[in-house]
C-alpha positions in Angstrom: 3.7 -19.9 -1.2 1.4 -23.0 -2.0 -2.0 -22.4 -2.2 -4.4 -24.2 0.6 -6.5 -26.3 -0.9 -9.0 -26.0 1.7 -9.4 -22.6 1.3 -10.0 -23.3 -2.2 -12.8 -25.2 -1.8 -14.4 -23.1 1.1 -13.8 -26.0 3.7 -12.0 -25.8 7.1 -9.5 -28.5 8.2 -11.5 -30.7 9.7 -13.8 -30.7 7.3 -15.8 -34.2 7.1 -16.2 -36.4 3.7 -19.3 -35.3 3.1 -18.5 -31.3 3.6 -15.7 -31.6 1.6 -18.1 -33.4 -1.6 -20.7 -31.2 -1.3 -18.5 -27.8 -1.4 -16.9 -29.7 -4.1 -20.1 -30.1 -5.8 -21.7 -26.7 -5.3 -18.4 -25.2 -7.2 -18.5 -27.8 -9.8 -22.3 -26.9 -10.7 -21.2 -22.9 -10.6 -17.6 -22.9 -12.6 -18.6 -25.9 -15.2 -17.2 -25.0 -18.4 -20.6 -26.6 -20.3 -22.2 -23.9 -17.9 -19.9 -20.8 -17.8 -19.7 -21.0 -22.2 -16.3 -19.1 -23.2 -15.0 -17.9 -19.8 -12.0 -18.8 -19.2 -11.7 -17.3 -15.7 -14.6 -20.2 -14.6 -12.7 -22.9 -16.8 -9.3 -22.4 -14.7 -11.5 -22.1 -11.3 -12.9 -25.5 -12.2 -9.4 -26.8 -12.8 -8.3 -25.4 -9.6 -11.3 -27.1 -7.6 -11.0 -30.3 -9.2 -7.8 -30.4 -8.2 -8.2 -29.5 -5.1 -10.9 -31.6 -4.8 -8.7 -34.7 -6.0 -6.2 -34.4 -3.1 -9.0 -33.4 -0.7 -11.4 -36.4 -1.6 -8.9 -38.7 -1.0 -8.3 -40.2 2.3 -4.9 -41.4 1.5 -3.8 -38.3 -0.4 -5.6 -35.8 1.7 -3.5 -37.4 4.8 -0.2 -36.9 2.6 -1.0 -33.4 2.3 -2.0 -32.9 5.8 1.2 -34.2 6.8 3.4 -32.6 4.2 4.1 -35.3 2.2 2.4 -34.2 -0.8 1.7 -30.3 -2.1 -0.8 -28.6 -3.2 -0.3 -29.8 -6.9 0.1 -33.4 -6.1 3.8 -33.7 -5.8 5.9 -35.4 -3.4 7.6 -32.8 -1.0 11.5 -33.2 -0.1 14.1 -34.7 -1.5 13.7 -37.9 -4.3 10.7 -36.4 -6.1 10.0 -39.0 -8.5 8.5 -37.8 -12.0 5.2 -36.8 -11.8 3.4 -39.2 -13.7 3.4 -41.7 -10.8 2.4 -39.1 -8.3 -0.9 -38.3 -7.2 -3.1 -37.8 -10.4 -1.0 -41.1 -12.0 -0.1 -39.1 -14.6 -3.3 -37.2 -16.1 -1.3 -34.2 -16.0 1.7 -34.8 -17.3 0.1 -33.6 -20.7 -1.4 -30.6 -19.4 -5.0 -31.8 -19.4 -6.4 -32.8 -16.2 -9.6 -34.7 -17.4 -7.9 -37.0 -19.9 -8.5 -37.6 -23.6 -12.2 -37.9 -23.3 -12.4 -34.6 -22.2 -15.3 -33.8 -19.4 -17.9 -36.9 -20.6 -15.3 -39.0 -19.2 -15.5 -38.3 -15.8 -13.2 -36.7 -13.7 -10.3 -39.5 -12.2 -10.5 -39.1 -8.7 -8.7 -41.7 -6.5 -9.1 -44.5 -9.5 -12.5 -43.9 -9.7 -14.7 -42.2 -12.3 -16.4 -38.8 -10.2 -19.9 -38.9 -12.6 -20.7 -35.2 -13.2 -24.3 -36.4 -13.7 -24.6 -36.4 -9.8 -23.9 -32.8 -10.1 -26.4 -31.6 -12.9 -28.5 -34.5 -13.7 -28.0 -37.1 -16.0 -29.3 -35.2 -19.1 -26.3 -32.5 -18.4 -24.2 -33.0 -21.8 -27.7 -33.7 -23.7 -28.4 -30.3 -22.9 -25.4 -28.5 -23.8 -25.0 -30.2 -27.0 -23.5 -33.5 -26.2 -19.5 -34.1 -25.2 -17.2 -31.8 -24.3 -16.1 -29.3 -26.2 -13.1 -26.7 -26.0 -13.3 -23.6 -23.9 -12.7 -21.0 -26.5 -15.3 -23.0 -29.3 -17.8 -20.7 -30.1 -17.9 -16.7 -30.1 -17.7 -14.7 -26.1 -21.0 -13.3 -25.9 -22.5 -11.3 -22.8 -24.0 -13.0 -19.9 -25.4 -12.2 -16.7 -23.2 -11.8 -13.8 -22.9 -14.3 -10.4 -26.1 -13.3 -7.9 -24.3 -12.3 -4.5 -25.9 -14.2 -1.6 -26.4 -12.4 2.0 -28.4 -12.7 5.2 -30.0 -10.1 7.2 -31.8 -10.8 11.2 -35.1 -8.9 11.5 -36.9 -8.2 15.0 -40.6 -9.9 14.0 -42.4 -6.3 14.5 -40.3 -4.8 11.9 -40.8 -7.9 9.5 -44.6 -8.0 10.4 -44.7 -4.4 9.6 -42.1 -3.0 6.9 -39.2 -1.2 7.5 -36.2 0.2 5.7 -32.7 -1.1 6.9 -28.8 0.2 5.8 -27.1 -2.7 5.0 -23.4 -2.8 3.6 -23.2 -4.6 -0.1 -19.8 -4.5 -1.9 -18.2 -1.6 0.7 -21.3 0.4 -0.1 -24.3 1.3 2.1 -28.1 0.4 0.4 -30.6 1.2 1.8 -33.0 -2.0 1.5 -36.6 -1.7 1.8 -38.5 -4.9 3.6 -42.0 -5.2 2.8 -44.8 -6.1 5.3 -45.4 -9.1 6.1 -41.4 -10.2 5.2 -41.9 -13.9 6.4 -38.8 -16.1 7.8 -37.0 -17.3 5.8 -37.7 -15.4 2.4 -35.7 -14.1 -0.2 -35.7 -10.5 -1.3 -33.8 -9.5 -4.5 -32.2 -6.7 -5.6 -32.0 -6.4 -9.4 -28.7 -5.7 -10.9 -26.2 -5.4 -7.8 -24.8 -8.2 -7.9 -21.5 -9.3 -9.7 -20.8 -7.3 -13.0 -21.2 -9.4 -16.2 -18.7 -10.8 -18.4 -18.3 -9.0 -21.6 -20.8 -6.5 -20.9 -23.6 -8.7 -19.7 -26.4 -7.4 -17.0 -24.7 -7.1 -13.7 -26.4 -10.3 -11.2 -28.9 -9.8 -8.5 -28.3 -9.4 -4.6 -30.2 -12.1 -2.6 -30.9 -11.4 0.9 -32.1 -14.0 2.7 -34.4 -12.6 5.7 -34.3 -14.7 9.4 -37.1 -13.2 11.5 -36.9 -13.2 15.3 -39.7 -14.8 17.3 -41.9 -12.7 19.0 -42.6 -13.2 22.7 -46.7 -13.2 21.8 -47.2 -12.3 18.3 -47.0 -15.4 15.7 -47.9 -14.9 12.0 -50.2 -17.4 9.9 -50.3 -15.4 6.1 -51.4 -12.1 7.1 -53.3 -12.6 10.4 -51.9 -12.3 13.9 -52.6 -14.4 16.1 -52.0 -14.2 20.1 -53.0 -15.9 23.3 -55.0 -14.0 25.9 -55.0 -15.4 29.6 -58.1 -14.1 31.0 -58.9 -14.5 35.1 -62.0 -16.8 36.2 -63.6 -13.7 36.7 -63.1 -12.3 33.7 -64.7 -15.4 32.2 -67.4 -15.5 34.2 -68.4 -12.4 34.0 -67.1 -10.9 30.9 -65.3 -7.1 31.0 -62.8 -5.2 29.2 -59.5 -5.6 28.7 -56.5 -4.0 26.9 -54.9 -6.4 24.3 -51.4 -5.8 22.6 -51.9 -5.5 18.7 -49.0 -4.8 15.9 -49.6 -1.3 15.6 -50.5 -0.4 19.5 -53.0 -1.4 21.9 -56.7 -1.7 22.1 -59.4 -2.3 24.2 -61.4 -5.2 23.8 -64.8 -6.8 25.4 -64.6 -10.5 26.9 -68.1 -11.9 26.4 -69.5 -13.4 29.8 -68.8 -16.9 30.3 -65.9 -17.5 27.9 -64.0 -20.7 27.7 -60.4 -21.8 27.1 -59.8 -21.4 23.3 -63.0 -19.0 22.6 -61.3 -17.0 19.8 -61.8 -13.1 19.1 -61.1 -11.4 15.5 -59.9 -8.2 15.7 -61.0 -7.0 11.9 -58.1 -4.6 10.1 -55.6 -5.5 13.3 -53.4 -7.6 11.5 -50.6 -7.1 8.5 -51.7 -4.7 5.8 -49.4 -5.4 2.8 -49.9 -5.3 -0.9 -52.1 -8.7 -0.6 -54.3 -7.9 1.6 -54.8 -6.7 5.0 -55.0 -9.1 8.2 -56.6 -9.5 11.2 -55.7 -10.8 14.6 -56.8 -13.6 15.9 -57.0 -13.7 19.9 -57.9 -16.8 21.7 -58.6 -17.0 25.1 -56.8 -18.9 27.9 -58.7 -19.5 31.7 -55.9 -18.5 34.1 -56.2 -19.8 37.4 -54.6 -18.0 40.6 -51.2 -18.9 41.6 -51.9 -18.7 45.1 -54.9 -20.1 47.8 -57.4 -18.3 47.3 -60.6 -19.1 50.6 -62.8 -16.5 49.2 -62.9 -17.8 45.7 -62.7 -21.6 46.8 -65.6 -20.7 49.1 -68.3 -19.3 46.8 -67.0 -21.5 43.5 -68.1 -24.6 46.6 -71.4 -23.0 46.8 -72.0 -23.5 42.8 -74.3 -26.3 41.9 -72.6 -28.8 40.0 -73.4 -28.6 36.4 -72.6 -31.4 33.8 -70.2 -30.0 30.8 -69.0 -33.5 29.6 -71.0 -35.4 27.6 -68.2 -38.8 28.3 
């Protein structure tokens, strides 16, 4: 059964241009040759997505394969196959190497046109791996670190704010992963040496688990501190009292002063995220609340205030 050649390259069907060249790319910069030195399982996986990526990266050949003209090597389907030096890599195979004589400096011939490798690693690639091309098997196999295994973990912003421990399944196994205070969205944790094994007795890779951290419905997090908004009452501001505020680790009591405005803040010392850096505080700022609903009392004696200016425009 022919392989799909859009499985190969980690794309679905209907995969735009641009998805399809930058899966190519990202597989290029992992199974180079000049980069995997000696393996020869990453030398035939670059053969197989250069190929792929041939057909793929090709509007006219990718529609022949879509339609079944063409398979996944290239050749025509059917009755009246033609030799396959006219067919769709116009003959760079027919000696058994896909890159041509100049080897990998020479570009990879997609479509008639150069693909420049430079746009992959940078244009100083080949300077830094000892100029041209050079044969798979050249120099001796020597141990190297295995791939890094990438996975992504969804965190409720309490247990990210303060620590936790969560199962998590790596490789059929269960590991118990610890996530330190103060885990922010977004951020990377590793996990030395459970990766992929390494090729000829290298260090096994990492594990990186890349953390996404659920908003919380009144907590945000600036570094270590806390912050949250407080709606007070107009009485409350006024007249100052005490009132229970939601922290991290429970809830406290704290004083309004009397006659507090909108965005009057409030540190909590020690309230915030206690991690190896540091510990935080939070950061409360007020918010005047007025009622929802008439009020006559309240309209009546806030009429019998003398007006008072508070603008100075």
């Amino acid at each position: 059964m022919d392989k799909n050649l859009y499985h190969v390259l980690g794309v679905s069907k209907d995969a735009t241009e641009a998805e399809i060249k930058s899966a190519y790319r990202k597989l290029a910069r992992k199974y180079h040759p000049d980069v995997n030195k000696d393996s020869k399982e990453a030398a035939d996986k670059f053969k197989e997505i250069s190929c792929a990526y041939d057909i793929l990266g090709n509007k006219e050949k990718r529609q022949k394969y879509d339609n079944n003209e063409i398979d996944a090597d290239g050749k025509p389907t059917g009755f009246g196959a033609g030799g396959f030096g006219n067919g769709a890599y116009g003959g760079n195979y027919a000696g058994g190497n896909p890159f041509g004589a100049g080897g990998f400096q020479g570009g990879f011939q997609s479509g008639g046109a150069n693909f420049d490798f430079s746009s992959i690693f940078g244009d100083d690639i080949f300077s830094q791996f000892g100029g041209g091309a050079r044969g798979f098997g050249a120099s001796a196999r020597r141990p190297r670190k295995g791939d890094d295994l990438a996975y992504t973990m969804r965190l409720d912003f309490l247990s990210a704010a303060l620590g936790t421990e969560k199962a998590v399944m790596l490789q059929g196994k269960s590991i118990n992963v610890k996530i330190p205070a103060g885990t922010t969205d977004g951020q990377t944790l590793r996990l030395k040496g459970l990766g992929n094994p390494g090729p000829n007795n290298g260090p096994n890779g990492d594990v990186l688990i890349t953390v996404n951290v659920d908003k919380h419905p009144y907590f945000s997090a600036e570094g270590l501190d806390i912050h949250l908004e407080l709606p007070i009452s107009i009485k409350e501001a006024v007249l100052g009292g005490k009132v229970t505020v939601p922290t991290i680790s429970g809830k406290v009591m704290v004083t309004v002063p009397p006659y507090s405005s909108s965005g009057e803040k409030l540190r909590l010392k020690g309230k915030g995220i206690k991690s190896t850096k540091g510990q935080g505080d939070e950061i409360v700022t007020l918010k005047i609340v007025t009622p929802t609903t008439a009020n006559p009392e309240l309209e009546k004696a806030l009429s019998a205030i003398k007006d008072e200016p508070i603008r100075n425009f």
